[in-house]
C-alpha positions as CSV (number, residue, x, y, z in Angstrom):
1,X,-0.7,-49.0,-13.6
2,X,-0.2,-52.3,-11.5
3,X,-1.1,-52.6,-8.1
4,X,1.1,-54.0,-5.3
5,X,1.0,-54.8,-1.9
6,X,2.4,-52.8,1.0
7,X,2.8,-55.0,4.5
8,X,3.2,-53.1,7.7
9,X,3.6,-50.2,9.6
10,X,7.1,-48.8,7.6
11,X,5.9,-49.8,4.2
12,X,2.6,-48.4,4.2
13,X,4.0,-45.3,6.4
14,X,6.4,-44.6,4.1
15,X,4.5,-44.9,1.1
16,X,2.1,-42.4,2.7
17,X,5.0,-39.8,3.6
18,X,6.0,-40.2,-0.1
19,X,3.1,-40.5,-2.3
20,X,-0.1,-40.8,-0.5
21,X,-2.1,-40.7,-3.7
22,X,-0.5,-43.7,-5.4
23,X,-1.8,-45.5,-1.9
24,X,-5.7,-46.9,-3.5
25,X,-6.8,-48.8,0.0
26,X,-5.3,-49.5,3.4
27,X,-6.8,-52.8,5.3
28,X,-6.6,-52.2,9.4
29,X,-7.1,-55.3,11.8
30,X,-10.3,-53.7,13.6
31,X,-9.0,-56.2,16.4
32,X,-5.7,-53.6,17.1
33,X,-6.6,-50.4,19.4
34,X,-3.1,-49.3,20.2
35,X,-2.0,-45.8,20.3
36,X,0.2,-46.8,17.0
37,X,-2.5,-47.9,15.1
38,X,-4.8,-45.2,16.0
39,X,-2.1,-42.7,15.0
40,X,-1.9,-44.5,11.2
41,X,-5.1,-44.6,10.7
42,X,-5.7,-40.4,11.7
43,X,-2.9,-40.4,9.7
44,X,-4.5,-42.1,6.5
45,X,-7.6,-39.9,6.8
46,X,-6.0,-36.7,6.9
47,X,-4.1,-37.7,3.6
48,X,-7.7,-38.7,2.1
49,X,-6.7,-42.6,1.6
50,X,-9.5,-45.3,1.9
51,X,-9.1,-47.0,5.2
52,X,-11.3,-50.4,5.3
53,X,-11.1,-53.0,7.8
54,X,-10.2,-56.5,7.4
55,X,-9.5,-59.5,9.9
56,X,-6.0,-61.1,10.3
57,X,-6.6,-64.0,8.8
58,X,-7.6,-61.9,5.5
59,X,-4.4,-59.7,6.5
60,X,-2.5,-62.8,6.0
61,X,-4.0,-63.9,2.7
62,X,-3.4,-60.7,1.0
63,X,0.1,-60.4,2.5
64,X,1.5,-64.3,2.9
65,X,4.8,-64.8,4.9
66,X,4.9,-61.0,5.5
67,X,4.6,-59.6,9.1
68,X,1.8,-57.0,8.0
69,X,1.5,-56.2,11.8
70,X,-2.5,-55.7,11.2
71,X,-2.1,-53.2,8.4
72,X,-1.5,-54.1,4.7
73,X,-2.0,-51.4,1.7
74,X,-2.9,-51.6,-2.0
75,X,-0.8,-49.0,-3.9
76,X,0.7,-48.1,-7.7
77,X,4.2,-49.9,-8.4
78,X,6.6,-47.0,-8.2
79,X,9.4,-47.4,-11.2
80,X,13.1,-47.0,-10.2
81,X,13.8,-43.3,-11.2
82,X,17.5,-44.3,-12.5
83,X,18.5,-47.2,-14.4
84,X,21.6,-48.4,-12.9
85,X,23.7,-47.4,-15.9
86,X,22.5,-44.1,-16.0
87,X,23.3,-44.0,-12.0
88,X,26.8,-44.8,-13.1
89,X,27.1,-42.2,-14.7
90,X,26.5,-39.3,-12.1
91,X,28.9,-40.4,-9.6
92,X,31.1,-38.2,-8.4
93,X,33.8,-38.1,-6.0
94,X,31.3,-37.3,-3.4
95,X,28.7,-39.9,-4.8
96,X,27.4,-42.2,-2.1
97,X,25.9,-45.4,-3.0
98,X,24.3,-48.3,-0.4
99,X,24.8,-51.7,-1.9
100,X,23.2,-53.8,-0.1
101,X,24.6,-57.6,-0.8
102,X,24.1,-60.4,1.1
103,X,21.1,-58.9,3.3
104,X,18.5,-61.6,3.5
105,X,16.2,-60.5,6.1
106,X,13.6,-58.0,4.7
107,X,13.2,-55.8,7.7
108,X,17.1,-55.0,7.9
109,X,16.5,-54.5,3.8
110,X,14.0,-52.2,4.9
111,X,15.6,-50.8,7.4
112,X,19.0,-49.6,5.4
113,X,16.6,-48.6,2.8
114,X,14.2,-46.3,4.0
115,X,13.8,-43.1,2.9
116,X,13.4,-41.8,6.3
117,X,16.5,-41.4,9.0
118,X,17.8,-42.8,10.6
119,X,18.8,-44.8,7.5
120,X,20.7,-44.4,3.7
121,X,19.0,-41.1,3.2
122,X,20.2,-39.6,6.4
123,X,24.0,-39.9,4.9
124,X,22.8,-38.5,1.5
125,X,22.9,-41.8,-0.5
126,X,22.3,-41.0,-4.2
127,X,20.9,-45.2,-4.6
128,X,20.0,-47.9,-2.9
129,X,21.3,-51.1,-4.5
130,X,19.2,-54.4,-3.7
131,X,20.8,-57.9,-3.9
132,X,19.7,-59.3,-7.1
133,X,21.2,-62.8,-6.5
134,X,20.2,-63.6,-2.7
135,X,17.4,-61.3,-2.3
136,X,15.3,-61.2,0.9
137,X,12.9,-63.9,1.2
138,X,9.7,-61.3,0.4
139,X,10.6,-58.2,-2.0
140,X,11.2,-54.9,-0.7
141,X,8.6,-51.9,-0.9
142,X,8.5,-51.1,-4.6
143,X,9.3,-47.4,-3.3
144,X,13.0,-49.3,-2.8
145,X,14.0,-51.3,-5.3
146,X,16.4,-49.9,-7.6
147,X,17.2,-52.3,-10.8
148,X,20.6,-52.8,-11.0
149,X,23.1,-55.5,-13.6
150,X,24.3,-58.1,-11.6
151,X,28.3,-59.2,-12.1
152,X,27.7,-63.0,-11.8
């Protein structure tokens, strides 16, 4: 299975709410002390994932034009768990789907799309639905990409 890279403190905390297995390393800025960083990294332990440390500047090499906020993860590509056709077919009258068009900025991506509330799966969305044809600059968590056909 392919490895990816998870950048900051959502990513990498909700990978490890998720699936803490599928989480191989996390890389900590030894240079951050704050109470939030001490709490991910008791965190990380207590799930039995490899904490190592690494500088910022190798922070920013293994996570370019990311804001990895001192803490960057290596983990297994997670696979959508519906192809978009078969997603078409479950909906219901009660189905709700997030399409998320025209969102450029990763974070708000990330934000919409988390699997955590206060976002889509606090209103019971069934999908999440990415742009495809002006995605965010950096791709979203693979935990949150859904493939999907595009209509242009």
């Amino acid at each position: 299975m392919k490895n990816i890279v998870l950048a900051g403190f959502h990513a990498v905390g909700a990978r490890l709410r998720m699936d803490p297995k599928s989480i191989s390393a996390v890389y900590l800025d030894p240079e951050r002390r704050d109470k939030r960083m001490r709490e991910m990294r008791e965190k990380l332990i207590a799930a039995g994932v490899r904490v190592m440390t690494a500088d910022n500047r190798r922070l920013d090499g293994m996570a370019p034009d990311v804001p990895h906020q001192g803490i960057v993860a290596m983990a297994e590509e997670k696979q959508a768990q519906l192809e978009f056709d078969e997603l078409l077919d479950l909906i219901t009258d009660d189905t709700l789907i997030l399409i998320l068009d025209g969102v450029t900025d990763p974070r708000n991506f990330g934000a919409c799309a988390s699997p955590t509330p206060p976002a889509s799966s606090a209103y019971s969305c069934r999908a999440t639905v990415p742009p495809t044809c002006r995605p965010p600059p950096s791709r979203p968590p693979p935990a949150l990409r859904k493939r999907c056909l595009s209509s242009r």
